[in-house]
C-alpha positions in Angstrom: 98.7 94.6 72.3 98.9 95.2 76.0 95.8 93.5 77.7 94.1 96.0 79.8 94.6 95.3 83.4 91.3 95.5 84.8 91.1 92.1 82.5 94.4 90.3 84.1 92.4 90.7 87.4 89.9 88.7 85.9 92.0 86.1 84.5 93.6 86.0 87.7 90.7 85.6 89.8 89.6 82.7 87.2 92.9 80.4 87.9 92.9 81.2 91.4 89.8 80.5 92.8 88.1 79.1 89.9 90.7 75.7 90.4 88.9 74.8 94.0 85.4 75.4 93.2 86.2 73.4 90.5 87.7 70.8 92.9 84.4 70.8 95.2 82.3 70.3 93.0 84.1 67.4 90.7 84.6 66.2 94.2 80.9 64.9 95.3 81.5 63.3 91.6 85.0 61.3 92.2 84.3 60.3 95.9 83.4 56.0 94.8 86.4 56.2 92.3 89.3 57.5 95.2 87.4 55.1 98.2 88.2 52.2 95.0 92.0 53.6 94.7 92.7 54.1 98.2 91.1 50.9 99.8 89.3 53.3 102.6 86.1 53.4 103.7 82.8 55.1 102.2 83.0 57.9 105.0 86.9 58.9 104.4 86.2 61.3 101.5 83.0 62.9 103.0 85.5 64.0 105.8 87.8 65.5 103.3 84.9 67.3 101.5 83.7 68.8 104.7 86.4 69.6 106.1 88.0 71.5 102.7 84.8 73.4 102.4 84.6 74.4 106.2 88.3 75.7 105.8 87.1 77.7 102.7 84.4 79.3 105.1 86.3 79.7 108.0 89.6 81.6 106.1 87.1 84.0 104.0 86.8 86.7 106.5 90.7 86.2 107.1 91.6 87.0 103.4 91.3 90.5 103.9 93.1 90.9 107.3 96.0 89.0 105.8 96.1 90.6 102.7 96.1 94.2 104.5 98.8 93.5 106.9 101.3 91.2 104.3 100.3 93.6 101.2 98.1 91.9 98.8 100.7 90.5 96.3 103.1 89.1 98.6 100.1 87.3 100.1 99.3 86.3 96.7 102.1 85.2 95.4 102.7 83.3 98.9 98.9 81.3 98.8 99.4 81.2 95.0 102.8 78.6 95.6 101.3 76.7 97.9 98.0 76.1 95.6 100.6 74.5 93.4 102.0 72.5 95.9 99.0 71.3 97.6 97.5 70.6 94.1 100.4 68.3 93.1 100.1 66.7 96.5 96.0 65.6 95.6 97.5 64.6 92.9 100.5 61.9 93.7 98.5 61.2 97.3 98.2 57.3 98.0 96.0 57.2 100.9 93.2 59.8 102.3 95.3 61.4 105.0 97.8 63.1 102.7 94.7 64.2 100.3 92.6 65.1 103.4 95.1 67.6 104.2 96.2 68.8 101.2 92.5 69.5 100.2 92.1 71.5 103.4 95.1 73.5 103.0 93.5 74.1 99.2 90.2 75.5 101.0 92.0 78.0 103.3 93.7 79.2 100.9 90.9 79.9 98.3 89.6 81.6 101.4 92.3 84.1 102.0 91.9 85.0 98.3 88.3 85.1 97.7 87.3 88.3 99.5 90.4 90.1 98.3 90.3 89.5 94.0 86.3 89.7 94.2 86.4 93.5 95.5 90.0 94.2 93.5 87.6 92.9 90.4 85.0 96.0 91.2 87.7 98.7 91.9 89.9 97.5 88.9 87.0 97.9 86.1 86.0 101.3 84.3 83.4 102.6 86.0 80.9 102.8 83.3 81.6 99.3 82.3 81.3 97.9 85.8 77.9 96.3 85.2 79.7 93.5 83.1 81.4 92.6 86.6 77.9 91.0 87.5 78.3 88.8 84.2 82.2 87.7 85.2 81.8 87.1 88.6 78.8 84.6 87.7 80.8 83.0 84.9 83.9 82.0 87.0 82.0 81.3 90.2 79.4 79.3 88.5 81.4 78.0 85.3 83.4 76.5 87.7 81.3 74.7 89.5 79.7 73.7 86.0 83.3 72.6 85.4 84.1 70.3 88.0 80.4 68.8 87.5 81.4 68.3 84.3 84.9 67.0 84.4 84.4 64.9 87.6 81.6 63.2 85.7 84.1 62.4 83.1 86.6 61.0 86.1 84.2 58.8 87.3 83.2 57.4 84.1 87.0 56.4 83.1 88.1 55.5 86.7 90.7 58.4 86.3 90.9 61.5 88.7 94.5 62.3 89.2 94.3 64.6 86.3 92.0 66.9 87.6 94.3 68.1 90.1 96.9 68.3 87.7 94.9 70.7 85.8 94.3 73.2 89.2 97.7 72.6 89.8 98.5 74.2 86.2 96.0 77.0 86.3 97.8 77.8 89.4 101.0 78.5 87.8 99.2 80.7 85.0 97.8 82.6 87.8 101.5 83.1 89.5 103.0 84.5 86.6 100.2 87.3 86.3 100.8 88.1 89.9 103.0 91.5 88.8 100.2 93.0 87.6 98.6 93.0 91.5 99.0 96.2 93.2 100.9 96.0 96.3 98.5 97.2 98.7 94.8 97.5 97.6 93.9 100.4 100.1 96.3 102.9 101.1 98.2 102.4 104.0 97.7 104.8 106.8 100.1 107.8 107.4 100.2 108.2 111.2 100.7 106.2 114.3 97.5 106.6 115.4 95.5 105.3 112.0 97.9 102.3 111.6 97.0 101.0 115.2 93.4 101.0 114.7 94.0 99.8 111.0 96.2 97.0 112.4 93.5 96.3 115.0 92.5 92.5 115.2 89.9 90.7 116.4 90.9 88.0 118.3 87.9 86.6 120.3 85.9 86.6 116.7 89.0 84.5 115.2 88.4 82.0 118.2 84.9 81.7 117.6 85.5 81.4 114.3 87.6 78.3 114.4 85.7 76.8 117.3 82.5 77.1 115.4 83.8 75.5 112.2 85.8 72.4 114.3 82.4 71.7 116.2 80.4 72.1 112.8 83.0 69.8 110.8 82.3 67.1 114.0 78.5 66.3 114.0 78.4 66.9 109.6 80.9 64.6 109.6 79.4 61.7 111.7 75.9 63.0 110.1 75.2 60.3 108.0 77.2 57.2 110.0 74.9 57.2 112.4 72.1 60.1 112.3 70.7 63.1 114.1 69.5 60.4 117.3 73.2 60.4 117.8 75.1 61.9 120.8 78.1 62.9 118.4 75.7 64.5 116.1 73.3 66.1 118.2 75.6 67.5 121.1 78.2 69.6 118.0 75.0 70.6 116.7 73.7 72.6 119.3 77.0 73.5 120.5 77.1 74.8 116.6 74.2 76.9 117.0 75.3 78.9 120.6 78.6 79.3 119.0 77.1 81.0 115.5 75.0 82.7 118.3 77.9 83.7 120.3 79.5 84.9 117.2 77.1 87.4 115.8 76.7 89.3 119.1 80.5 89.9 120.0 80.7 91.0 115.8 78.4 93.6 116.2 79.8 94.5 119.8 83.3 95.2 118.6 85.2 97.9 116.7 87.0 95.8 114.1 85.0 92.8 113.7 86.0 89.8 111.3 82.6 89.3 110.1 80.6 92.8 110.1 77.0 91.6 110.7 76.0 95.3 111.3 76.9 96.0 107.4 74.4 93.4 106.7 70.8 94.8 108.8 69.4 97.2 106.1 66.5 96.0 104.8 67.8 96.0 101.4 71.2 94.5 102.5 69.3 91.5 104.2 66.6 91.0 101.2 70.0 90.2 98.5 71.5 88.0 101.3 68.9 85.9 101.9 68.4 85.7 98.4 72.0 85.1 97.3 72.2 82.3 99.5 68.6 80.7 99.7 69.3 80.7 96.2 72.5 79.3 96.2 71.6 76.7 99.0 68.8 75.3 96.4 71.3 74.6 93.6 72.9 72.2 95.6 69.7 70.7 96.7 68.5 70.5 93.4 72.0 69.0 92.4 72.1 66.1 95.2 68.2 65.4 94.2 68.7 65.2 90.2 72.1 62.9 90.7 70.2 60.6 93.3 67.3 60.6 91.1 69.5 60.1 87.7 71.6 56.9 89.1 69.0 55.4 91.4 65.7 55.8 89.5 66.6 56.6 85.7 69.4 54.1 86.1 71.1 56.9 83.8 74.7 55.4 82.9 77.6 57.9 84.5 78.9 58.5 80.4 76.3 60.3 80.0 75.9 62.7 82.8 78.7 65.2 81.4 76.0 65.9 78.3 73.4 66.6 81.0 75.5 68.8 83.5 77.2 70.3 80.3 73.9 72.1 79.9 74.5 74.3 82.9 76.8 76.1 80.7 74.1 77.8 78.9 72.3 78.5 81.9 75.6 80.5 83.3 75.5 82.4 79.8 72.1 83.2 79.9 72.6 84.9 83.7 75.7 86.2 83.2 74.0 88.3 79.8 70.7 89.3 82.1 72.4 90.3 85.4 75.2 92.3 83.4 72.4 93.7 81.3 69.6 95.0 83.1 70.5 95.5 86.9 71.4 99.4 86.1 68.4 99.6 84.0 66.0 97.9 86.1 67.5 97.4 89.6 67.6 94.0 91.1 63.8 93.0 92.1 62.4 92.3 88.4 65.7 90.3 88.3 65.0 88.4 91.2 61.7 87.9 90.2 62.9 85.9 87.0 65.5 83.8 89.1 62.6 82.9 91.3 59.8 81.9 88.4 62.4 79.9 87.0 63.5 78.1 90.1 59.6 77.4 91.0 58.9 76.2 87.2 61.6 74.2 87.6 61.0 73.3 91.1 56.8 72.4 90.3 58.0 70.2 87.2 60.4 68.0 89.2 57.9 67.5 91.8 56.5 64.8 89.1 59.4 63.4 88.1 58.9 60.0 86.4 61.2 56.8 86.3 60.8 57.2 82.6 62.4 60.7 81.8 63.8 61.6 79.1 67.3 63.4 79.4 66.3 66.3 77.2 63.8 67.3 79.8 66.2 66.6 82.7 68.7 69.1 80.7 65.8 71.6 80.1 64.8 71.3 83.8 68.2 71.7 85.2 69.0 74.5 82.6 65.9 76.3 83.4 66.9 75.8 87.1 70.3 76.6 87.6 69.4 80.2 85.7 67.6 81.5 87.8 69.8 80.4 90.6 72.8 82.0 89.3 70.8 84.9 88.3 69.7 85.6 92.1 73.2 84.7 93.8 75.0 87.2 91.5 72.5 89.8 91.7 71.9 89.4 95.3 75.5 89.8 96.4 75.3 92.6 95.0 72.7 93.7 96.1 73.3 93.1 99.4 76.8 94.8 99.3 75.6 98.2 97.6 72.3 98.5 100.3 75.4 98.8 102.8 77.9 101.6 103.3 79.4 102.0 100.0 82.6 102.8 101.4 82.0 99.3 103.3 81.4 97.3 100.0 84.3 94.3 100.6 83.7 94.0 104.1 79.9 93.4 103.3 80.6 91.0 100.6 82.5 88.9 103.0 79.8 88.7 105.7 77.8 87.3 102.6 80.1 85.0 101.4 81.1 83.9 104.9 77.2 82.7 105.4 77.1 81.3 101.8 79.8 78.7 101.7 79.2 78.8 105.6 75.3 76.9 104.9 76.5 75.1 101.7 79.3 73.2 103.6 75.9 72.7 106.0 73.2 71.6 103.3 75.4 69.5 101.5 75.8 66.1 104.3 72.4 67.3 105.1 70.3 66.8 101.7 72.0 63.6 101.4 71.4 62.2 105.0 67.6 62.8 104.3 67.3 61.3 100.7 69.0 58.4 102.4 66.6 58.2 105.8 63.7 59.1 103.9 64.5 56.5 100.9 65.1 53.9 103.7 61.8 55.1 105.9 59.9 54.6 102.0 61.1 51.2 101.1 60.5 49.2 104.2 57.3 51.1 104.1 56.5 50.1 101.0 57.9 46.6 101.7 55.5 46.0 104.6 52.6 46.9 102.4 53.8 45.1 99.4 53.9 41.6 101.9 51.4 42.4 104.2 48.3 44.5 102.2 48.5 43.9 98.4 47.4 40.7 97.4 47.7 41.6 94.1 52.1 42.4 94.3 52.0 38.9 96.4 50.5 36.6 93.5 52.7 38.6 91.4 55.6 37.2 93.4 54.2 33.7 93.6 53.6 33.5 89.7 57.3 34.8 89.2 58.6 32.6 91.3 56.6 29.9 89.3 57.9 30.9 86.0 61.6 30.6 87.1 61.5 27.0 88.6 60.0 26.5 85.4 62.6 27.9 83.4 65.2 25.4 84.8 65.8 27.3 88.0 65.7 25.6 91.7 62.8 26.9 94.2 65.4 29.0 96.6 67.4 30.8 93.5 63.9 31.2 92.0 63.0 33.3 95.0 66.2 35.0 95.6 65.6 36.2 92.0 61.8 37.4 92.5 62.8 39.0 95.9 65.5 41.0 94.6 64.1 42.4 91.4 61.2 43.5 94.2 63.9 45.2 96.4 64.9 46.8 93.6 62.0 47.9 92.3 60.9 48.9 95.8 64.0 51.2 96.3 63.3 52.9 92.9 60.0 54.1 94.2 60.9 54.9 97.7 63.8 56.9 95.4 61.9 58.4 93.6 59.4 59.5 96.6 62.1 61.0 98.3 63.4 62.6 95.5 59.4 64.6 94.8 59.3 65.3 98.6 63.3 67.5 98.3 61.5 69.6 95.2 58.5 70.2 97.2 60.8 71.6 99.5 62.7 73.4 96.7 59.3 74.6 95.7 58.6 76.3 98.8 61.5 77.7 99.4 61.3 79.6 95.7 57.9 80.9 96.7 59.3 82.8 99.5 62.1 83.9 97.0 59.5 85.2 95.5 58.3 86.9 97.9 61.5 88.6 99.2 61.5 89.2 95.5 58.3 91.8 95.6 59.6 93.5 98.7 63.2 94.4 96.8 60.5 96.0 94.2 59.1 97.8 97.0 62.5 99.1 98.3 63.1 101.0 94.8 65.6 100.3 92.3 68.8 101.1 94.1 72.4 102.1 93.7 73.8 101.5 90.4 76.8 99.7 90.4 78.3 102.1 88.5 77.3 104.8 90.7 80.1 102.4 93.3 82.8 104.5 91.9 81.4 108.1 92.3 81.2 107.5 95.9 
């Protein structure tokens, strides 16, 4: 039995890029454990990690252009070998230069392929079954991530992370040897002189922007957290960030070819599934960095049992893969955004009260409940986004959207943590004053510890070292925990305007089927 081939695409897609989102994502997870192996310093894998997503960001609106002028499976087959190489090289690497680079290399490339399978996916499928496209996509993008959650938790808890590499590095291969079943081209290649030189036109100031926007972005993330937005080497990049991203919309919409279309993007229901696709997606990560900081600095949660807590995502990607393949030809996509936003501000409201106490059955629920309706928005919203455009248009608009997707999470990431780490710092010494200063009643409580241990055999100094750090700990759980409330207040916010951008999609009517992509 012959498999049919709009289904190899999707295997395809699944080892190829599924293998590096995995990777990012286990990544945030394994960072202590490879710092431990390679001796280097807290700051040496947060440079990787940037630097590997950036390249993912930077390359996606290159995928195309590549893949049009090389033919798309030679340019597969090519990025394919050297995902097996650079995966090996993670894999064997002794010190963070040699992963550093392989891990970029691995981002670039998942770059170049993104933007080419993802459309390939749509065209390949039957149009009357296209709808269950919504439910793949979500279960490769997001069950990876799941994945590497999952699996990186499992790393750090045995002090093993080689493997995990190894595995890309074998999903990799699987994907090579499906590569006959690529077309060679995935558009038509034009008959005369004249088409082939404005098909084969390039845009080379938007390639230099590109590259100088995602090298000065890379520069103040990655000294971010060192030493703070007060920072000369933070501050300066950063604006210099902003009048490049600036710089970079207006020549896009001022040129013929552009890399990154922005004008495919500025109908009103184009711009309502961007925003959501990506405010949504942008929360998931928030949500992610908050529940982890609050799991292993309030909870005290032990890292063997995260995997049963992140392995509840995987019933969250079920649940939004069934709705969005479901019911967005029956019911368009604002209902369906409306559900991904209750359930993000449920969510959202609940973990604004999060107690040190907590069970992990409600963390599961919460996170579950959470990461639904995120998936549910970003899959619907891409598409969303891409069918308010030219239909004719639809890949180029679906880069622009992933361009600005991975472009923010690469952003978000450094940035979430830098301000649970200010603001737990800002709330402990806080805290610490009043503690000292105001509350008689924490100060006797001191003094009467104190008491107990040089009664218990101890000396008067270690007696006080003892009291004073069970304080500083217990001082740094709260100021955790405060800071922790204060991101889901955010998140909370932020879903409310989902919501919002929500009831103006209702407004806009129902929409293009997606189905109705290939009568066009």
């Amino acid at each position: 039995m012959t498999l049919p081939r709009h289904w190899i695409v999707a295997l395809i897609l699944a080892t190829t890029i599924g293998p590096n989102l995995l990777v990012m994502s286990g990544f945030m997870q394994i960072q202590t454990i490879i710092q431990n192996a390679f001796g280097s310093s807290s700051y040496a894998t947060m440079w990787i990690s940037i630097v590997a997503n950036m390249a993912f960001a930077v390359w996606i609106p290159l995928g195309p252009v590549l893949s049009r002028q090389l033919g798309l499976r030679f340019c597969f087959r090519c990025a394919t070998v050297m995902f097996v190489v650079t995966f090996i090289a993670s894999s064997i690497s002794d010190n963070t230069v040699l992963l550093g680079i392989s891990r970029a290399l691995e981002g670039a490339l998942t770059g170049t392929q993104l933007m080419v399978l993802v459309p390939l996916l749509f065209v390949e499928f039957p149009a009357e079954r296209r709808n269950r496209v919504l439910g793949i996509l979500l279960c490769i993008m997001f069950g990876s991530v799941v994945l590497g959650a999952i699996f990186g938790t499992i790393s750090q808890a045995y002090d093993h992370w080689r493997w995990l590499f190894g595995l890309c590095a074998c999903l990799s291969m699987g994907a090579l040897l499906l590569s006959g079943h690529l077309p060679k081209h995935m558009f038509p290649v034009p008959a005369t002189a004249a088409a082939r030189g404005a098909w084969n036109r390039f845009d080379y100031m938007g390639m230099v922007l590109l590259f100088m926007l995602g090298i000065s972005t890379i520069w103040w993330l990655g000294n971010l957290l060192p030493h703070g937005f007060s920072s000369p080497f933070v501050f300066v990049p950063a604006g210099v960030s902003l009048c490049l991203f600036a710089c970079l919309i207006v020549v896009e919409r001022s040129v013929t070819h552009p890399l990154v279309d922005f004008r495919l993007v500025t109908s009103r229901r184009s711009l309502c599934g961007a925003f959501v696709a990506i405010l949504s997606n942008l929360l998931m990560l928030v949500a992610m960095s908050g529940m982890g900081f609050a799991m292993k600095t309030v909870s005290k949660i032990p890292s063997t049992t995260l995997p049963t807590v992140y392995g509840g995502l995987v019933i969250s990607v079920g649940l939004a893969a069934i709705l969005a393949a479901s019911f967005f030809d029956r019911v368009g996509a604002g209902p369906l955004f409306i559900v991904g936003s209750l359930c993000i501000a449920l969510s959202s409201y609940r973990l604004t009260s999060l107690e040190p106490g907590v069970s992990l059955d409600q963390l599961r629920f919460q996170l579950v409940l959470f990461s639904c309706g995120v998936g549910l928005n970003f899959v619907v919203g891409l598409v969303t986004c891409a069918l308010g455009g030219p239909l004719n248009q639809l890949p180029r608009t679906m880069t622009v959207v992933q361009f600005l997707r991975v472009f923010f999470y690469t952003i978000v990431t450094p940035v979430s943590q830098w301000y649970l780490n200010v603001h737990t710092a800002i709330l402990a010494a806080v805290n610490g004053w009043a503690t000292t200063k105001v509350n008689t009643i924490t100060s006797a409580s001191v003094t009467s510890g104190i008491q107990h241990d040089i009664a218990s055999g101890e000396s008067e100094q270690r007696a006080r070292q003892i009291v004073m750090y069970l304080l500083s700990e217990e001082l740094q759980s709260r100021a955790a925990l405060i800071a922790t409330h204060h991101l889901f207040v955010i998140s909370f916010i932020c879903s409310l305007c989902l919501l919002v951008i929500s009831c103006l999609t209702i407004l806009l009517g129902k929409g293009p089927t997606v189905a109705h992509r290939s009568q066009t």
